[in-house]
C-alpha positions in Angstrom: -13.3 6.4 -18.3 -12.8 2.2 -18.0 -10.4 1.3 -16.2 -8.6 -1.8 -16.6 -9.9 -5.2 -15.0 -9.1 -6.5 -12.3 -8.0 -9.4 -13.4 -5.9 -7.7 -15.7 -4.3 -5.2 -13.0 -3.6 -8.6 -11.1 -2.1 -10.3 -14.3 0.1 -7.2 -14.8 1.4 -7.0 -11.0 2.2 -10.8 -11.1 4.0 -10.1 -14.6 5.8 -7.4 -12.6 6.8 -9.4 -10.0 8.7 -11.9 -12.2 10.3 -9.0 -13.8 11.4 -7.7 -10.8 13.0 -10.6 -10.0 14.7 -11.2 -13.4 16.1 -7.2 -12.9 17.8 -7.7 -9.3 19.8 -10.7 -11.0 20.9 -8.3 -13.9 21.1 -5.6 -11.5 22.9 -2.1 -12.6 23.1 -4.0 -16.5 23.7 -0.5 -18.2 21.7 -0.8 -22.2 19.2 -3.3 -21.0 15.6 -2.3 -20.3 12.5 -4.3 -19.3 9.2 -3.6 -20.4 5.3 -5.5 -19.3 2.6 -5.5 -21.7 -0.4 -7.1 -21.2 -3.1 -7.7 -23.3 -6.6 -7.6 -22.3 -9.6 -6.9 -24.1 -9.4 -4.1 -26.2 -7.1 -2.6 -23.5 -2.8 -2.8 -23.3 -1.1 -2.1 -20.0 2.5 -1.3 -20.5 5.3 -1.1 -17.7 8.9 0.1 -18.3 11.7 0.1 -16.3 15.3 1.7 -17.5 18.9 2.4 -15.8 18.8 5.8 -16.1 22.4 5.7 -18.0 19.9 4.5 -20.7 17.9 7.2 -20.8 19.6 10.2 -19.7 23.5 8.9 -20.3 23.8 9.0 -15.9 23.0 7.2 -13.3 23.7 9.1 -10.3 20.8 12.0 -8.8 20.7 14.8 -11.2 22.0 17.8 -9.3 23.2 20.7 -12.1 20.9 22.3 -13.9 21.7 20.4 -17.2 21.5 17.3 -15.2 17.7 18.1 -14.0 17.1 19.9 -17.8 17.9 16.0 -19.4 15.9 14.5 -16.6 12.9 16.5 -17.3 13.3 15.8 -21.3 13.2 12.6 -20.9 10.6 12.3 -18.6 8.4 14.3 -21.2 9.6 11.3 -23.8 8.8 8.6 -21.8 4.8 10.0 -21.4 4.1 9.7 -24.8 4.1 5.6 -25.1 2.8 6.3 -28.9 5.6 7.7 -29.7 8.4 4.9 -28.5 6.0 1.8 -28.9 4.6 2.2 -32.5 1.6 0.2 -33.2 0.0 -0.8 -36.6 -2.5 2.1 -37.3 -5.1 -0.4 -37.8 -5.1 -1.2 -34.2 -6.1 2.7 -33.8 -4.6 2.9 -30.4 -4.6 5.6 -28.0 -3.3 6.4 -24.6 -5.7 6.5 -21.7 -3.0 6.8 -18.9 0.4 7.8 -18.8 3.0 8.1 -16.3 6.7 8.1 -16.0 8.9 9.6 -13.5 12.9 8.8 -12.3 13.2 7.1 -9.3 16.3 6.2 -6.8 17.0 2.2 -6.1 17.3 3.7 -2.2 14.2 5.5 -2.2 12.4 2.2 -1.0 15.4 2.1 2.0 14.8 6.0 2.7 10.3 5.7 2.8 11.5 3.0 5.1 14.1 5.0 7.3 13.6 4.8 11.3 15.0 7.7 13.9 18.2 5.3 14.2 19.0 5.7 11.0 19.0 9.5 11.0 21.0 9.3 14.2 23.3 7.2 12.4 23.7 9.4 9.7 24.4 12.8 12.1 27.7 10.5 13.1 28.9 10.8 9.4 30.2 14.0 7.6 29.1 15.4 4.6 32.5 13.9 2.7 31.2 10.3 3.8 27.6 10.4 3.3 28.4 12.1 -0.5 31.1 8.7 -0.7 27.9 6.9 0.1 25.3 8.4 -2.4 27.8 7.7 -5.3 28.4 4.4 -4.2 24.6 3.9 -4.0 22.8 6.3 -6.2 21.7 4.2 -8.9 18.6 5.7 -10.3 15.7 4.3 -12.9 13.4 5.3 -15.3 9.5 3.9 -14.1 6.6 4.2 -16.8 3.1 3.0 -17.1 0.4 3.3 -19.6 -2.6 2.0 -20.1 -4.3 2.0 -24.4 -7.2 1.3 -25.4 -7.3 0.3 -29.2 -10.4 0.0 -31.7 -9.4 -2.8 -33.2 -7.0 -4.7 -31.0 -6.2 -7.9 -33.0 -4.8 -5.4 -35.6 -1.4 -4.8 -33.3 0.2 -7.5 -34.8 3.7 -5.8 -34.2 5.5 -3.4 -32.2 8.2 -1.2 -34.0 10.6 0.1 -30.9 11.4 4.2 -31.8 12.4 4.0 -28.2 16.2 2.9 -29.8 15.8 6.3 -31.6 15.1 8.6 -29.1 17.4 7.0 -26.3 21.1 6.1 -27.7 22.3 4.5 -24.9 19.7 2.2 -24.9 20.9 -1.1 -26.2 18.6 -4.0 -25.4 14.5 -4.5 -23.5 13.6 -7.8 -21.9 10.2 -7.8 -22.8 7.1 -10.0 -21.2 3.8 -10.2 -22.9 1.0 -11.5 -20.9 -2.6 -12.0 -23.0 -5.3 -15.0 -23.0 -2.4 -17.1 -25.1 -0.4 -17.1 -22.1 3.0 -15.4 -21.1 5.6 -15.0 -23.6 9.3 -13.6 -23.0 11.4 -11.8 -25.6 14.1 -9.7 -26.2 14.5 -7.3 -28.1 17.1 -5.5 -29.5 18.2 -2.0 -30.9 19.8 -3.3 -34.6 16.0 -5.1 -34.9 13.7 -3.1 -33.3 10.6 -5.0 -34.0 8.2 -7.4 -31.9 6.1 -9.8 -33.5 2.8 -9.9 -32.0 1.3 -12.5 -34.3 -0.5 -15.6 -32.5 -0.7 -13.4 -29.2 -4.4 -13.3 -29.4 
C-alpha cells in the first residue's frame, strides 16, 4: 500500500501546525470546525478537528450510556471521509486510511501528569475534582484520512454533506496545501461547497 510522501507528511504537519495555532485563538468557538487537505500527487491527506458540541451536541466526557451511544455514532460518521467530503466522481477517489476518534483538550496535561500532581489531586474531594472536570472538559473530534484518486485533477470541488449529518455544525476553516501553494477558506453550512479550481 503507498503511503504518502514524505514531503507531503511534512507539508501536512506544518499545515497542522498553523492550524493549531489559528484554533487556540478561537478556542472553545462552538459551530466552527477546521479541516487540512493537502494535495499531492494522486494522493489527498485530510485532517479534521471539531468541538465536540458540533458533532455530538456536548462538550463535556460522555458518561451515560446515551452520551457514549452518540459518541460512538459519530465516530462511525466521521470514518467514512467519502461520505462528508464529496468529490466529483471523475476524480474516482477512495479512502486508503481512515481514523477518527474524540479526544479531551486535558489529555495532553494528563499523558503529561507527574507523582505531584496525583498527590495533589488526593488533597481534593470528589465534589472539587468533578467542579474541575466541568470547568475543563472540553472535548474534540480528531480525523485523518489519506485518498488516493484516479484521476486527481478531476476534484475540482468539494460539496460539504458534513452540514448534513452534523446540525450543530455551523462553519469549517479550511486550509489547502498543493504545488500552487497554501490557500485558506471558509466555508460555511448555507454554501456548502469548495471550489478547487486552479489548485493544481
Amino acid at each position: 500500500m503507498k503511503t504518502l510522501p514524505l514531503a507531503a507528511v511534512v507539508v501536512v504537519t506544518a499545515t497542522s501546525a498553523f492550524a493549531e495555532e489559528a484554533r487556540q485563538v478561537d478556542a472553545h468557538e462552538h459551530g466552527v470546525g477546521q479541516l487540512d487537505i493537502a494535495f499531492d500527487g494522486n494522493q489527498i491527506a485530510i485532517e479534521l478537528h471539531a468541538p465536540g458540541s458540533d458533532i455530538v451536541g456536548f462538550e463535556y466526557a460522555a458518561e451515560s450510556s446515551d452520551d457514549r451511544a452518540a459518541v460512538d455514532a459519530a465516530v462511525a460518521k466521521l470514518a467514512v471521509p467519502l461520505d462528508l467530503f464529496v468529490l466529483p466522481a471523475a476524480a474516482a477517489c477512495s479512502v486508503v486510511q481512515a481514523s477518527a476518534e474524540l479526544e479531551s483538550e486535558d489529555a495532553h496535561e494528563e499523558e503529561h501528569a507527574n507523582d505531584d500532581h496525583a498527590e495533589h489531586d488526593e488533597e481534593h474531594n470528589e465534589a472539587d475534582h468533578a467542579k474541575h472536570e466541568e470547568e475543563s472538559g472540553h472535548t474534540e473530534f480528531h480525523a485523518e484520512y489519506l485518498l488516493t484518486c484516479a484521476q486527481p485533477d478531476a476534484a475540482s470541488e468539494i460539496t460539504f454533506t458534513y452540514f448534513e449529518t452534523f446540525p450543530n455544525a455551523l462553519e469549517l476553516e479550511v486550509q489547502v496545501v498543493s504545488d500552487a501553494g497554501a490557500n485558506a477558506f471558509e466555508v460555511e453550512r448555507d454554501n456548502p461547497k469548495l471550489d478547487l479550481r486552479g489548485m493544481f
